[in-house]
Jmol script that loads the backbone (N, CA, C; Angstrom):
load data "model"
ATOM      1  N   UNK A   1      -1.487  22.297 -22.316  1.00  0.00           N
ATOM      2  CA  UNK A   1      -1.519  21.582 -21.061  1.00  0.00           C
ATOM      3  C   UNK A   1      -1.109  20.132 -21.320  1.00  0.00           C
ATOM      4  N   UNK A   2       0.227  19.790 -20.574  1.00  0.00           N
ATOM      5  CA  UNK A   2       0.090  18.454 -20.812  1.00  0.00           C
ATOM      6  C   UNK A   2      -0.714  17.541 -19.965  1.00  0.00           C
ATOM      7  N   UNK A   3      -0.219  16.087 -19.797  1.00  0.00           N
ATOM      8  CA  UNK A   3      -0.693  15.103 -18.597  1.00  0.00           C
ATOM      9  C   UNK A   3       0.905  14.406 -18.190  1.00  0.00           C
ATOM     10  N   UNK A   4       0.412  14.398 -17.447  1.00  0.00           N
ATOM     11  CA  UNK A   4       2.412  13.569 -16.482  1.00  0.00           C
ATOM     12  C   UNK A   4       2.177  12.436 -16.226  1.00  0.00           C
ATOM     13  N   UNK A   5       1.219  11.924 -16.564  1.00  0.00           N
ATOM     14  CA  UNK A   5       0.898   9.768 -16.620  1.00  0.00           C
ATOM     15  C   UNK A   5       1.091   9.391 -18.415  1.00  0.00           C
ATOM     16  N   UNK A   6       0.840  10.316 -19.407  1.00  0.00           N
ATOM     17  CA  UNK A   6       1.074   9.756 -20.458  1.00  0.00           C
ATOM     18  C   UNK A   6       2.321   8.656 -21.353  1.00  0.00           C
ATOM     19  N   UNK A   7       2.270   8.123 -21.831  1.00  0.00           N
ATOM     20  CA  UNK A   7       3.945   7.512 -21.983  1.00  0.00           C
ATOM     21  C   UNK A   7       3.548   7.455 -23.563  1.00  0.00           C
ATOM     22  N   UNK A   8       4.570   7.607 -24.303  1.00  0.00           N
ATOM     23  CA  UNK A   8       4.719   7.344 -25.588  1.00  0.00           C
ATOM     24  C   UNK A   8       6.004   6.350 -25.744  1.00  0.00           C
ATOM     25  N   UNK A   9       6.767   5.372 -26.521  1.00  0.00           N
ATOM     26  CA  UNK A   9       7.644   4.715 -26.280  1.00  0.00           C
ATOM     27  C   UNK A   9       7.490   3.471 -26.843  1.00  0.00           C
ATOM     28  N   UNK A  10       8.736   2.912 -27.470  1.00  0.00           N
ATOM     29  CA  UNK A  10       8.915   1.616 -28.173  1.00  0.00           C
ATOM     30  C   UNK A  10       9.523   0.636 -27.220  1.00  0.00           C
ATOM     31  N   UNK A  11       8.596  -0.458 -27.096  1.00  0.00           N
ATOM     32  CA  UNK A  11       8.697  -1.438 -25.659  1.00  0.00           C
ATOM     33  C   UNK A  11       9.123  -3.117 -26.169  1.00  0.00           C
ATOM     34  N   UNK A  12       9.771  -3.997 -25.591  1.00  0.00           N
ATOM     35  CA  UNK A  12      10.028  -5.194 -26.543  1.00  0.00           C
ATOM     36  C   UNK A  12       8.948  -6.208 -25.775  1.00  0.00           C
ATOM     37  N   UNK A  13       8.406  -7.115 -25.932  1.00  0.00           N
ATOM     38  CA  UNK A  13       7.415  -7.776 -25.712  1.00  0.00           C
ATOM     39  C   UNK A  13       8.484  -9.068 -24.947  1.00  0.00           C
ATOM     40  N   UNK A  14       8.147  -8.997 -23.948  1.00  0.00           N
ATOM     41  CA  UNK A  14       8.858 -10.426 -23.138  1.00  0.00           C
ATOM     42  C   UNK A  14       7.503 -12.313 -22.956  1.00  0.00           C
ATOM     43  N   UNK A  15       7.470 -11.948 -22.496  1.00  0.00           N
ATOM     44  CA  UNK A  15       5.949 -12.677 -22.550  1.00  0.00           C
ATOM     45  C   UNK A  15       4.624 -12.752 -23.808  1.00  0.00           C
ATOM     46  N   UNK A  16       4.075 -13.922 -23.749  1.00  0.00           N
ATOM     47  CA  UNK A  16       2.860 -14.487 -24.607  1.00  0.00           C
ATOM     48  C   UNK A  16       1.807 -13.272 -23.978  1.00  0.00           C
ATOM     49  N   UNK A  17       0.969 -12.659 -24.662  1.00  0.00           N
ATOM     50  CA  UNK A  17      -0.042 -11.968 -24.571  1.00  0.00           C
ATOM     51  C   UNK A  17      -0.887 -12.970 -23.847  1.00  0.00           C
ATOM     52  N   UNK A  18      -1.171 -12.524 -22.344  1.00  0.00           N
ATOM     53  CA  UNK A  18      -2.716 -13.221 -22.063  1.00  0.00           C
ATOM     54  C   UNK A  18      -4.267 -12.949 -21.957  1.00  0.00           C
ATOM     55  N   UNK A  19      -5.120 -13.615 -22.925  1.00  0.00           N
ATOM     56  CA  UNK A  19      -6.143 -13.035 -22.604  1.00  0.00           C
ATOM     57  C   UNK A  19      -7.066 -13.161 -21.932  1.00  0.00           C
ATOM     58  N   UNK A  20      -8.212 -12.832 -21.026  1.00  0.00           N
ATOM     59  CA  UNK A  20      -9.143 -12.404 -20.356  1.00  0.00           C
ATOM     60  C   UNK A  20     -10.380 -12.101 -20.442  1.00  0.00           C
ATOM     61  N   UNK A  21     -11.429 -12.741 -20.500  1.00  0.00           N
ATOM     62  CA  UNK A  21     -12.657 -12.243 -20.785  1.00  0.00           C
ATOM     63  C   UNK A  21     -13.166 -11.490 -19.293  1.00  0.00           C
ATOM     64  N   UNK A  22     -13.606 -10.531 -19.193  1.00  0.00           N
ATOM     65  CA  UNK A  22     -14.707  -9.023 -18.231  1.00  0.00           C
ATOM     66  C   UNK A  22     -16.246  -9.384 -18.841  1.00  0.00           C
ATOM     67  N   UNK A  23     -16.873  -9.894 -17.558  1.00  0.00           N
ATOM     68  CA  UNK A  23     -18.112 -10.520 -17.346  1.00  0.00           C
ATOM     69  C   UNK A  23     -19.069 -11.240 -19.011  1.00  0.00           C
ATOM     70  N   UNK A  24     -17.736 -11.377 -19.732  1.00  0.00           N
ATOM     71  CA  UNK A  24     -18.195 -12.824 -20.458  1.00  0.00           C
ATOM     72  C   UNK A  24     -18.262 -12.012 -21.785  1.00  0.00           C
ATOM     73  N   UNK A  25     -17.987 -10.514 -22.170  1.00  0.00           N
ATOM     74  CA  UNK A  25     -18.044  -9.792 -22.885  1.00  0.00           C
ATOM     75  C   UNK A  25     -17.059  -9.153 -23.503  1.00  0.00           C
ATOM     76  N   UNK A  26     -16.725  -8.413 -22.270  1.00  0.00           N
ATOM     77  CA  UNK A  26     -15.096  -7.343 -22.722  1.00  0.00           C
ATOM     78  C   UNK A  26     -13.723  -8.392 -22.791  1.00  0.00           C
ATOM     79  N   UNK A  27     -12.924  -8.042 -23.583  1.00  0.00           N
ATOM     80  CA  UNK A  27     -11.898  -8.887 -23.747  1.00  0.00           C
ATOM     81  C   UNK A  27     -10.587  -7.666 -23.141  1.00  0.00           C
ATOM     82  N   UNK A  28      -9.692  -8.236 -22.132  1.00  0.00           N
ATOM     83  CA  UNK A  28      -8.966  -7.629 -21.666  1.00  0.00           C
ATOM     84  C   UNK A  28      -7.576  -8.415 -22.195  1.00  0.00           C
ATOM     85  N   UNK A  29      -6.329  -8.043 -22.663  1.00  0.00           N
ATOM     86  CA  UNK A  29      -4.982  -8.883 -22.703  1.00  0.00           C
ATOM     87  C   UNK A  29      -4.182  -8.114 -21.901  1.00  0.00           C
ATOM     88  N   UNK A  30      -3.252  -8.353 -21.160  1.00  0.00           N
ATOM     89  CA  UNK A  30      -2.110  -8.095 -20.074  1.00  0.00           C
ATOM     90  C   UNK A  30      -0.597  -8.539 -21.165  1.00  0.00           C
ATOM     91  N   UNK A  31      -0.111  -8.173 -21.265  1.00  0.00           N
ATOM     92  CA  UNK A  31       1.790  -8.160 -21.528  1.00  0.00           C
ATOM     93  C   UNK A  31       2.879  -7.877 -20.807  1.00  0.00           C
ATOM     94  N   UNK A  32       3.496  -8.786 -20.421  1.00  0.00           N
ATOM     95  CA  UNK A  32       4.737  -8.050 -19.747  1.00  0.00           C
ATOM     96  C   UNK A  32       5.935  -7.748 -20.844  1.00  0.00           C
ATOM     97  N   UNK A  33       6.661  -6.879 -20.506  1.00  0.00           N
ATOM     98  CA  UNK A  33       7.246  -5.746 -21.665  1.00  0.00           C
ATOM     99  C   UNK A  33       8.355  -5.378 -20.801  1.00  0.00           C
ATOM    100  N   UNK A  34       9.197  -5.053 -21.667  1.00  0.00           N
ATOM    101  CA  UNK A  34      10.840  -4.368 -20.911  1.00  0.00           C
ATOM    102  C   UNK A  34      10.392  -2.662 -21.947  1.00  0.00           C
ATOM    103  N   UNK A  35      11.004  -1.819 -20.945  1.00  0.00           N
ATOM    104  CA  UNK A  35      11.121  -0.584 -21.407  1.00  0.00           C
ATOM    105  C   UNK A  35      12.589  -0.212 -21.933  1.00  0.00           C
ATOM    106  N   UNK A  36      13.355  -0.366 -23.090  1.00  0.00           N
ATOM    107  CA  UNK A  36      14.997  -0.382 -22.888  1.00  0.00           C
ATOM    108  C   UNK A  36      15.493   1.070 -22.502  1.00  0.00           C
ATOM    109  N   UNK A  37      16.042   1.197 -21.599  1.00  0.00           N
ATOM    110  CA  UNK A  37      16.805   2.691 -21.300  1.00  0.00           C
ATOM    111  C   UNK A  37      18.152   2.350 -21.276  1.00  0.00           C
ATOM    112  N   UNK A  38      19.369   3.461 -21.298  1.00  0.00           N
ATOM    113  CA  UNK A  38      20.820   3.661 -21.109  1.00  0.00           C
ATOM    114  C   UNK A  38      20.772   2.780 -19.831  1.00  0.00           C
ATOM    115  N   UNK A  39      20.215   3.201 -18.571  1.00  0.00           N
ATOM    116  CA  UNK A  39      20.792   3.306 -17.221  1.00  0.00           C
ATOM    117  C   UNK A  39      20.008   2.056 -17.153  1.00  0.00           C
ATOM    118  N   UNK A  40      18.832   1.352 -17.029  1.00  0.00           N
ATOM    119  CA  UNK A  40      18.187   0.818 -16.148  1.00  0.00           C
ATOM    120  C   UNK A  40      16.989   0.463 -17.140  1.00  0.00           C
ATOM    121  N   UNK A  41      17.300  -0.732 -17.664  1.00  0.00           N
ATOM    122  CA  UNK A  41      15.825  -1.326 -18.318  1.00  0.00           C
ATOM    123  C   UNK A  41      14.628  -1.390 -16.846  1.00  0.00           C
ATOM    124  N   UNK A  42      13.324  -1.157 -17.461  1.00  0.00           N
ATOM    125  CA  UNK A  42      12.284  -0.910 -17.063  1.00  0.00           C
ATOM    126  C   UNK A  42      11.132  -2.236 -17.136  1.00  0.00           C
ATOM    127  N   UNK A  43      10.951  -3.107 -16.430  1.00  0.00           N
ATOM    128  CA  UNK A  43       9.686  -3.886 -16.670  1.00  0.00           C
ATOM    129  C   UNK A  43       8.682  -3.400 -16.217  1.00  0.00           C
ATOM    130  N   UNK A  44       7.392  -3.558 -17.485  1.00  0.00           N
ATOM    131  CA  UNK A  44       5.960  -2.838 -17.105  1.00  0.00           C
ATOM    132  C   UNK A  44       4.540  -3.999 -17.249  1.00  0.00           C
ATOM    133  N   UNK A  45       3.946  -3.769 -17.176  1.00  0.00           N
ATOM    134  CA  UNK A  45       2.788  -4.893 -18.035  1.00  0.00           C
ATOM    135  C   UNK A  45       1.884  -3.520 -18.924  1.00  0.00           C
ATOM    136  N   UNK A  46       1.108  -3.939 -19.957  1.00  0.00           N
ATOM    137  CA  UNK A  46       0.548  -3.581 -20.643  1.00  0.00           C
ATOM    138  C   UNK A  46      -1.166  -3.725 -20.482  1.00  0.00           C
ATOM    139  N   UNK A  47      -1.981  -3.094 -20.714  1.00  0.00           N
ATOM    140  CA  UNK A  47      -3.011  -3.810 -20.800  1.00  0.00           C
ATOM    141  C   UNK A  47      -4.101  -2.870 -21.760  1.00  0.00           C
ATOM    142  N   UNK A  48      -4.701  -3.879 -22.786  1.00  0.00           N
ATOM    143  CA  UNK A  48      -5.338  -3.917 -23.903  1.00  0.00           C
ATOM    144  C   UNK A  48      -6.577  -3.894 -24.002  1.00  0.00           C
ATOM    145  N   UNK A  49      -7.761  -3.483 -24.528  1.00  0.00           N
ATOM    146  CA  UNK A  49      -9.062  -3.478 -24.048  1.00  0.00           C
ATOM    147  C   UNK A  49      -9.621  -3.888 -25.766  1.00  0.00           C
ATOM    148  N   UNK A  50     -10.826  -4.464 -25.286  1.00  0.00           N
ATOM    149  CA  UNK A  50     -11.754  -4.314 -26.791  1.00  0.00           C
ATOM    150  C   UNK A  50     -10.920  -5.048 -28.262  1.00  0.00           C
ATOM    151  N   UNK A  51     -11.167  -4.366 -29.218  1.00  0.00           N
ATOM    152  CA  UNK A  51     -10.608  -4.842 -30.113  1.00  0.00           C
ATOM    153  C   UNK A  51      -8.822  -4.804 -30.440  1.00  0.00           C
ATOM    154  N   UNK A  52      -8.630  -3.541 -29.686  1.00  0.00           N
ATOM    155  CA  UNK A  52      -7.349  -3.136 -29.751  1.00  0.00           C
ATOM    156  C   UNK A  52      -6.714  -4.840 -28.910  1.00  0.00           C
ATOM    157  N   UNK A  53      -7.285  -5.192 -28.008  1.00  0.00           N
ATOM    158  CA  UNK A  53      -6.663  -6.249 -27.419  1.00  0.00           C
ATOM    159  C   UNK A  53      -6.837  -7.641 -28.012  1.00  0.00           C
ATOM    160  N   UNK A  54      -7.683  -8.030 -29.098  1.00  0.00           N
ATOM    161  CA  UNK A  54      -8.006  -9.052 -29.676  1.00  0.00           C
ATOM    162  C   UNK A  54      -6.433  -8.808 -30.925  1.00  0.00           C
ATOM    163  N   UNK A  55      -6.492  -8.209 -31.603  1.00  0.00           N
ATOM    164  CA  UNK A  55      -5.390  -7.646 -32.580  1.00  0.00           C
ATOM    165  C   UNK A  55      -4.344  -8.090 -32.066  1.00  0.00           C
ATOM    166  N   UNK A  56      -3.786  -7.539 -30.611  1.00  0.00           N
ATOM    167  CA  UNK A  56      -2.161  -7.801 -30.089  1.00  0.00           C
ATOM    168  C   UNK A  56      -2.397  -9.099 -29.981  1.00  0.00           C
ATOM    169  N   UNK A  57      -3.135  -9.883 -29.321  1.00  0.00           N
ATOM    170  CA  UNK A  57      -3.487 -11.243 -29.002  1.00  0.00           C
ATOM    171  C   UNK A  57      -3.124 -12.341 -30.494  1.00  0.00           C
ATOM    172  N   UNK A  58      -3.680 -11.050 -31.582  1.00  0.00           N
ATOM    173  CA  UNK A  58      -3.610 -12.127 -32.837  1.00  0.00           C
ATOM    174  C   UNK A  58      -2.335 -12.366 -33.312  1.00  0.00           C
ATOM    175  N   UNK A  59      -1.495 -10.811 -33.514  1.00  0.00           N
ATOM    176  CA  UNK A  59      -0.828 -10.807 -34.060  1.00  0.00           C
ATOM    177  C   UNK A  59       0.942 -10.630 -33.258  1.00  0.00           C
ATOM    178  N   UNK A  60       0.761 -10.207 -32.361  1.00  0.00           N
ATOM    179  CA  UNK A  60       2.204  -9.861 -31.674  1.00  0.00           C
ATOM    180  C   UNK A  60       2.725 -11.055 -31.068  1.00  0.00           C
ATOM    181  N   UNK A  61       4.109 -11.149 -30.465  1.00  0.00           N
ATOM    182  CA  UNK A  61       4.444 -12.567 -29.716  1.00  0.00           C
ATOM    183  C   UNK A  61       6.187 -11.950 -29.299  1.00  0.00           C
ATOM    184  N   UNK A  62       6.270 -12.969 -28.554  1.00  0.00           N
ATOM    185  CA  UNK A  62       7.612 -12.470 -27.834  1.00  0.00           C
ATOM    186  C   UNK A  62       8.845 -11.807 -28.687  1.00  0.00           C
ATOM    187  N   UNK A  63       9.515 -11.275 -28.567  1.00  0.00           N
ATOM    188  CA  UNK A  63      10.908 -10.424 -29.133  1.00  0.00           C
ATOM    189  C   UNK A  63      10.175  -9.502 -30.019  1.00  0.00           C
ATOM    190  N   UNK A  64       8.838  -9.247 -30.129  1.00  0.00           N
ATOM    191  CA  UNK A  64       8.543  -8.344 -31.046  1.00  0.00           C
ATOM    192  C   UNK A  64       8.523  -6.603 -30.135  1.00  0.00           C
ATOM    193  N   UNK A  65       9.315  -5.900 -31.098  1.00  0.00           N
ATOM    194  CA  UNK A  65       9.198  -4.332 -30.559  1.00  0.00           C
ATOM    195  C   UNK A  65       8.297  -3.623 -31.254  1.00  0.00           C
ATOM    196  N   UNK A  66       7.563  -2.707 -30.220  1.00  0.00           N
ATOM    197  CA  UNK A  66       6.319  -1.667 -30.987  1.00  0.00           C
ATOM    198  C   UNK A  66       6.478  -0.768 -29.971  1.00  0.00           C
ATOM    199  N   UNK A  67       5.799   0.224 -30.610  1.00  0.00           N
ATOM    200  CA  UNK A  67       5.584   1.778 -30.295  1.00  0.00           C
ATOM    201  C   UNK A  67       4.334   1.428 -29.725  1.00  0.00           C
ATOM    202  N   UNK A  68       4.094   2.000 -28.509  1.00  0.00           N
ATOM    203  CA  UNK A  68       2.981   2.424 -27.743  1.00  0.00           C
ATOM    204  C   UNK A  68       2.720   3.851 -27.520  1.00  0.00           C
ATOM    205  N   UNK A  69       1.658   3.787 -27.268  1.00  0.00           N
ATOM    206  CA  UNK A  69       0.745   5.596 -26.754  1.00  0.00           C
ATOM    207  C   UNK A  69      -0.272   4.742 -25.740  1.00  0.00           C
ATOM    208  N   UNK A  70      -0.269   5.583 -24.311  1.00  0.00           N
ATOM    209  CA  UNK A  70      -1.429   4.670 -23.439  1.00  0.00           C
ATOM    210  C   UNK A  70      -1.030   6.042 -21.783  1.00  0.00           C
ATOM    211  N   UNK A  71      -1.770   5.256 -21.173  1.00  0.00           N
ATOM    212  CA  UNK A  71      -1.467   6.037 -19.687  1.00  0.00           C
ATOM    213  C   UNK A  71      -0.901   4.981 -18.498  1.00  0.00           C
ATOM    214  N   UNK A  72       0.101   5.633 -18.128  1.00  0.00           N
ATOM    215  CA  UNK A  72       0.843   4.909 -16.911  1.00  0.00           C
ATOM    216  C   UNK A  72       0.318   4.965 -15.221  1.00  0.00           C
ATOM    217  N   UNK A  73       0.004   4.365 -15.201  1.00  0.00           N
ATOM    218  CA  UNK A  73      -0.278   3.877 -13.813  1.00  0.00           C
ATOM    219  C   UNK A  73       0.595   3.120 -12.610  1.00  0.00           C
ATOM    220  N   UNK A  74       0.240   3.575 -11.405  1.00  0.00           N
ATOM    221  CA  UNK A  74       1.248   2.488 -10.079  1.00  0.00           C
ATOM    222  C   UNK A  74       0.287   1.630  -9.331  1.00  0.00           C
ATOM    223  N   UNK A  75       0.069   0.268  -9.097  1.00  0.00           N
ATOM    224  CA  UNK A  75      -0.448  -0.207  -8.168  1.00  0.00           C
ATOM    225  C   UNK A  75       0.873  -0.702  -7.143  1.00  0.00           C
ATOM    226  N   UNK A  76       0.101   0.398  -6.117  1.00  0.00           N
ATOM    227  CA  UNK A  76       0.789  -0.287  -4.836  1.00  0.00           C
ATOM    228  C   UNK A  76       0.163  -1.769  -3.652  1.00  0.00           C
ATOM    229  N   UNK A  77       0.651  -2.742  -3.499  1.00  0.00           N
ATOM    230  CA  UNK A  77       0.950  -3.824  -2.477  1.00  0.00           C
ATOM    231  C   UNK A  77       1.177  -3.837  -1.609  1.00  0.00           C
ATOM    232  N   UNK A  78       0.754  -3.668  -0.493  1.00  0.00           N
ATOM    233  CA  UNK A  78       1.213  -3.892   1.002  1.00  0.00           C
ATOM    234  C   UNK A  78       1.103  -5.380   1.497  1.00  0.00           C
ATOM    235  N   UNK A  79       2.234  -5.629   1.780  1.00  0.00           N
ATOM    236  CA  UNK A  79       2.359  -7.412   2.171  1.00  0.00           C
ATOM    237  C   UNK A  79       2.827  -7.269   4.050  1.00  0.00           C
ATOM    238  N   UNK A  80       1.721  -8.403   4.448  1.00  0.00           N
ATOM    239  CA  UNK A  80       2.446  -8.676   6.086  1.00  0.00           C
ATOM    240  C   UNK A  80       3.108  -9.159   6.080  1.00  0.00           C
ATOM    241  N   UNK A  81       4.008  -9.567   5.253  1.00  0.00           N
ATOM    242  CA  UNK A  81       5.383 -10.699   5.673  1.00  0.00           C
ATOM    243  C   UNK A  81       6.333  -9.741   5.455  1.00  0.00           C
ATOM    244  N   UNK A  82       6.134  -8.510   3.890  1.00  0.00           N
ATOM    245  CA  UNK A  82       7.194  -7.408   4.186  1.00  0.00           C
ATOM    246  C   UNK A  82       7.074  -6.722   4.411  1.00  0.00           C
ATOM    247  N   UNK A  83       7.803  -5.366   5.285  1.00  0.00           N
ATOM    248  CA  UNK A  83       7.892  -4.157   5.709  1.00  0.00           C
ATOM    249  C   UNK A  83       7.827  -3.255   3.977  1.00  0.00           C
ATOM    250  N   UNK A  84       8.419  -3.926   3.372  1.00  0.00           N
ATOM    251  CA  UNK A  84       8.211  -2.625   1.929  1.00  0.00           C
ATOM    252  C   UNK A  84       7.272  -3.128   1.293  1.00  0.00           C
ATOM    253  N   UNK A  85       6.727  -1.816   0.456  1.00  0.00           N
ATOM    254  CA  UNK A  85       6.030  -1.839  -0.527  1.00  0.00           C
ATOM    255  C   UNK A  85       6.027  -2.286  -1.795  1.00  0.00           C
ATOM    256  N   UNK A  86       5.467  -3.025  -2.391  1.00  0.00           N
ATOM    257  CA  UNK A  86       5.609  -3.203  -4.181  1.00  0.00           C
ATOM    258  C   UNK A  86       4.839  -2.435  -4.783  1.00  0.00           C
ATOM    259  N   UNK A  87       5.341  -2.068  -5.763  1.00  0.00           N
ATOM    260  CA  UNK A  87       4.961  -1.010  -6.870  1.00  0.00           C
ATOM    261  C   UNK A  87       4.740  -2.145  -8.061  1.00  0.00           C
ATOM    262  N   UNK A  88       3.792  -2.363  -9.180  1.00  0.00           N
ATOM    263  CA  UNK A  88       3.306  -2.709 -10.312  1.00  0.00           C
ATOM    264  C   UNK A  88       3.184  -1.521 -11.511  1.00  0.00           C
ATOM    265  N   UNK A  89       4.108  -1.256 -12.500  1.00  0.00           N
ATOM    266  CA  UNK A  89       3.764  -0.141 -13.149  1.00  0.00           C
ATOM    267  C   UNK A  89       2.925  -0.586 -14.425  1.00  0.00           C
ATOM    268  N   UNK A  90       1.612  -0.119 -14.648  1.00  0.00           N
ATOM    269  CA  UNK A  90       0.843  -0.917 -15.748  1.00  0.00           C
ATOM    270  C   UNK A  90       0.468   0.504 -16.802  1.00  0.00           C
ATOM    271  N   UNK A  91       0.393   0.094 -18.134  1.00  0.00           N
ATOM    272  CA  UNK A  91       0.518   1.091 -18.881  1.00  0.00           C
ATOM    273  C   UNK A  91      -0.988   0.369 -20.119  1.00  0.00           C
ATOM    274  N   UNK A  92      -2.205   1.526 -19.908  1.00  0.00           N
ATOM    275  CA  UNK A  92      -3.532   0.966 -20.639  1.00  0.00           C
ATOM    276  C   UNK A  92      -2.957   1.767 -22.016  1.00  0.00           C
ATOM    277  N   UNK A  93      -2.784   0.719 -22.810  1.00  0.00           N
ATOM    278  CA  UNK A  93      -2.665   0.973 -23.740  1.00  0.00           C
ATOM    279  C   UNK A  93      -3.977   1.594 -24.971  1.00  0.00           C
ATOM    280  N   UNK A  94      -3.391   2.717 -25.942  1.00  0.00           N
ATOM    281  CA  UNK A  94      -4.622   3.049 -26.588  1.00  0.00           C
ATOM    282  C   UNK A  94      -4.249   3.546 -28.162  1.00  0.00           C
ATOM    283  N   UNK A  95      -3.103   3.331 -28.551  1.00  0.00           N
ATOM    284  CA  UNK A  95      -2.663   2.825 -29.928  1.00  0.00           C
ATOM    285  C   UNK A  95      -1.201   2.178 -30.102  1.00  0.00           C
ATOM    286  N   UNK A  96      -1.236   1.619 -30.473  1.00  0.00           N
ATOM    287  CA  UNK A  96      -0.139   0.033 -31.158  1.00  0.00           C
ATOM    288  C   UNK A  96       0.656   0.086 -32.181  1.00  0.00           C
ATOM    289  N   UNK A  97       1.915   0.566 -32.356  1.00  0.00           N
ATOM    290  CA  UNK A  97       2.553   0.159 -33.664  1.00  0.00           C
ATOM    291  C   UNK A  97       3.434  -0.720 -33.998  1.00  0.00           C
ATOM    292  N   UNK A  98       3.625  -1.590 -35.303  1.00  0.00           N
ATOM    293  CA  UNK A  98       4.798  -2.459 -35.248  1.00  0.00           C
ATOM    294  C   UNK A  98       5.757  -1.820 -35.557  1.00  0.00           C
ATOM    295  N   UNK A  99       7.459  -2.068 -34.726  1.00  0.00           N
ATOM    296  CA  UNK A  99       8.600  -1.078 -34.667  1.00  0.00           C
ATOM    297  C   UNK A  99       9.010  -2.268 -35.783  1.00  0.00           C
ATOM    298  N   UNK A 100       9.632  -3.485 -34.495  1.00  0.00           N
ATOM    299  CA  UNK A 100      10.122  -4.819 -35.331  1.00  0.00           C
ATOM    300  C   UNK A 100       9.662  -5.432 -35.274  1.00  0.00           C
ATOM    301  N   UNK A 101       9.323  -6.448 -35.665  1.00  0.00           N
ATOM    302  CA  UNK A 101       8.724  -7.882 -35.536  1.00  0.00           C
ATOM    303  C   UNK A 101       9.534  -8.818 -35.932  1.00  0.00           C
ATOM    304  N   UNK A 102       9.114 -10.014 -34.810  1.00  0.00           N
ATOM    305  CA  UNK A 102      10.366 -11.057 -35.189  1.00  0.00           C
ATOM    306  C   UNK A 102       9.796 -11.918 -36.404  1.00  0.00           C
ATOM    307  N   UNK A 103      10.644 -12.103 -37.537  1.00  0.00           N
ATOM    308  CA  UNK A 103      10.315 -12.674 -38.790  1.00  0.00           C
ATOM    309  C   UNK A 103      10.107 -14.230 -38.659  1.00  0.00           C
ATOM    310  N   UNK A 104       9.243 -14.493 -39.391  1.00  0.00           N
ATOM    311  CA  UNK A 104       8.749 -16.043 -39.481  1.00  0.00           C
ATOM    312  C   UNK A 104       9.972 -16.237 -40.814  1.00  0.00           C
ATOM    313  N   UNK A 105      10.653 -15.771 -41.012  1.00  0.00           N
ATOM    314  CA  UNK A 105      11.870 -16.095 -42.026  1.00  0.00           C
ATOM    315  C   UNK A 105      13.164 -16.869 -41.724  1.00  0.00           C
ATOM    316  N   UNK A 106      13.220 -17.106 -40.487  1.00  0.00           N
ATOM    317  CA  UNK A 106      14.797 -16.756 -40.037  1.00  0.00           C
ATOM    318  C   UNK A 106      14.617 -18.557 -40.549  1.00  0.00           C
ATOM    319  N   UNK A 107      13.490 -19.071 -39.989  1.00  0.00           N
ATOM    320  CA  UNK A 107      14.861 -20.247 -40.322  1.00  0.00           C
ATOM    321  C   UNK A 107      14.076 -21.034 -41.866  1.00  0.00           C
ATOM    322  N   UNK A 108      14.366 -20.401 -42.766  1.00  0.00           N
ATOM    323  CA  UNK A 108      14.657 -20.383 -44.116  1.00  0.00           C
ATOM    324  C   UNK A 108      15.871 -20.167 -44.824  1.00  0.00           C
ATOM    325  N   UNK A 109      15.984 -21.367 -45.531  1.00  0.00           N
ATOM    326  CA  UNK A 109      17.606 -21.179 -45.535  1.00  0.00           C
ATOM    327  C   UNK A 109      17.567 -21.093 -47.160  1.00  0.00           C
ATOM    328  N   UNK A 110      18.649 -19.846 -47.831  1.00  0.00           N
ATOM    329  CA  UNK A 110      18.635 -19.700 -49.079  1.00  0.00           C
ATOM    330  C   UNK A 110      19.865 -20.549 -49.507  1.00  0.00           C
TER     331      UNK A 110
END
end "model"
wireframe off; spacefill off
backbone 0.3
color backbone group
């Protein structure tokens, strides 16, 4: 049996990880992230819980690519000024890998 919200997928990090403290305890971080496809790059946000979210916070930062595993979600928006809807696609992340990371090397010059 599968699930049809799951996403597996290597995402590039656009944005500074922000973090969030949940009633002075839980630590939440949010990311916004490009999904790269052929047809139609994908922007998503991410979001991190517990320790898993202290880690990205420590260690990840913009242009870095990783592999995610998490569940995809839609929040929908209804606005009175527009007739359409906004869609937010957020993906709770629940394991992390480094694909690339951008090197603290580059500007070292041999």
């Amino acid at each position: 049996m599968s699930d049809t919200n799951y996403f597996s997928g290597i995402v590039k990090i656009l944005k500074t990880p922000v973090k969030r403290f949940i009633n002075k305890k839980i630590i939440k971080v949010t990311v916004l992230v490009e999904i790269p496809q052929i047809r139609k790059n994908r922007i998503v946000y991410l979001t991190f819980w517990g320790n898993l979210a202290q880690e990205v916070k420590n260690y990840y930062q913009v242009n870095d690519y990783v592999l995610i595993e998490g569940y995809l979600s839609i929040e929908k928006k209804t606005s009175e000024l527009f007739s359409e809807n906004q869609k937010k696609m957020i993906i709770t992340v629940l394991k992390i890998y480094p694909f690339l990371l951008k090197s603290n090397y580059d500007n070292i010059k041999v």
